[in-house]
N, C-alpha and C positions, 0 to 999 in steps of 0.2 A: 504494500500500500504506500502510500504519498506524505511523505512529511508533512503534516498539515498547514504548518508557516509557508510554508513551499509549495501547497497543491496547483493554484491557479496558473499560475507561472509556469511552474513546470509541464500541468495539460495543454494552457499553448503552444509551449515548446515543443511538444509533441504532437500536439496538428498542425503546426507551422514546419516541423519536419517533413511529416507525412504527405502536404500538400506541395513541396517543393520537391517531392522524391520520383513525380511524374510528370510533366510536360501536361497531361490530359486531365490531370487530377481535378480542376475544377469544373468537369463533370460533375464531382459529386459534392460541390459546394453548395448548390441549391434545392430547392424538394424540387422533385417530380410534375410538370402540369401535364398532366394527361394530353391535353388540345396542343399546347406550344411544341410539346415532344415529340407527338402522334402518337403515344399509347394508352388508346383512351381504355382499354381493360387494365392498367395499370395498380389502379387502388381499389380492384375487383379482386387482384393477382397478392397483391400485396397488403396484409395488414396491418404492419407499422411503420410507415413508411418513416425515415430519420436520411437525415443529409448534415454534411459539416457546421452551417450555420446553427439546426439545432442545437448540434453538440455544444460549439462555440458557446450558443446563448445559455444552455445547462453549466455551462465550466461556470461563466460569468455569475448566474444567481446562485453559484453553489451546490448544485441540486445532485451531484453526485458524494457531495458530504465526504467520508475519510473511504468510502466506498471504489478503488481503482477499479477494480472490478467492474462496473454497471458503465464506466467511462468507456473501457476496454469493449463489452460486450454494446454499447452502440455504435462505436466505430465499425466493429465485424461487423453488426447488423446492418450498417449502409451498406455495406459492400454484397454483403449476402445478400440482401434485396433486390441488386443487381444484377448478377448472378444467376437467382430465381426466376426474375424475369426476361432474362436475354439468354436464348441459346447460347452451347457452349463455344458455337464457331463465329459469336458474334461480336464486335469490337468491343463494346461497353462489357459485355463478359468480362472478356479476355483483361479489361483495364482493370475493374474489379477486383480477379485475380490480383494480378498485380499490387495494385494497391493495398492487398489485405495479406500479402508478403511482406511486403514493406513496413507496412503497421508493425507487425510480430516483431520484425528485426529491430525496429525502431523501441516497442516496448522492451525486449528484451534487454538492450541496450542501455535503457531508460533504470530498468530494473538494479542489473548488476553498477551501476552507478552510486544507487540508492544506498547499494548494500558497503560499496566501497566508502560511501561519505558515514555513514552508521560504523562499520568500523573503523575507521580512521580515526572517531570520535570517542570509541569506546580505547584507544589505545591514549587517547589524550587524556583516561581520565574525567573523560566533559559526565555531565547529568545523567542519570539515565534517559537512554533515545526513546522516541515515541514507539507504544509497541506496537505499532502496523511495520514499523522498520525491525524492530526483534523479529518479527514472526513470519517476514521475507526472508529476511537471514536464515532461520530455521527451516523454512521450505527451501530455499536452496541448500541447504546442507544434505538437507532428507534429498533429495532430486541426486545429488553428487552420490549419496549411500546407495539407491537405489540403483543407480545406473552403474556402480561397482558389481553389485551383485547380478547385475542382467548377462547371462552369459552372451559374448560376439557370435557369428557365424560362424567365425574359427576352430569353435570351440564345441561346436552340436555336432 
């Protein structure tokens, strides 16, 4: 989860990645009009429909709270929306895809960041860190044990 002194900032920095990470990206900066688009089965097809400016305006009022997780899961939801409703041989697919590559790599990035400034801080001695940052740490640790014990291909 997201230092909470730090959530806002740091969510844009994360859609401000994300949307610089493709040429086509804002595509998905705006909702869907069915008419303007031409897909007027659109929000027949699709029942939540979310686009980056929602997102944007939830970072903004808060509305994801110390909650990363619900940030995470409507970025994939734009994407997936996409996705859903464009064949898979279809450009706006295919950018989707994409973009929701990027995302991950970008969260992930994002993540192990978190985890480095968290310990950096615990080797300073500083206060105890917020525990949405302990319990990243700890899922990464648990992630590192489990993936010791997964046997390779090499190895079956």
């Amino acid at each position: 989860e997201v230092i909470p002194d730090y959530r806002r900032p740091s969510l844009h920095k994360v859609i401000s990645k994300l949307m610089k990470s493709d040429r086509l990206s804002n595509t998905f900066r705006y909702p869907v009009d069915p008419v303007r688009d031409n897909c007027p089965t659109y929000l027949d097809v699709i029942r939540r429909p979310i686009c980056i400016v929602d997102i944007l305006r939830k970072i903004d009022n808060d509305d994801y709270g110390d909650k990363f997780h619900n940030f995470e899961a409507d970025v994939e939801l734009c994407f997936r929306n996409a996705m859903e409703f464009n064949p898979p041989e279809h450009l706006i697919h295919d950018l989707a895809v994409r973009m929701l590559r990027s995302f991950h790599e970008i969260v992930d990035e994002f993540k192990n960041a978190q985890v480095v400034t968290a310990t950096k801080s615990f080797g300073r001695g500083s206060s105890r860190p917020n525990s949405s940052v302990a319990a990243l740490i700890e899922q990464q640790k648990q992630q590192k044990f489990m993936s010791a014990l997964t046997p390779s291909s090499g190895t079956l």
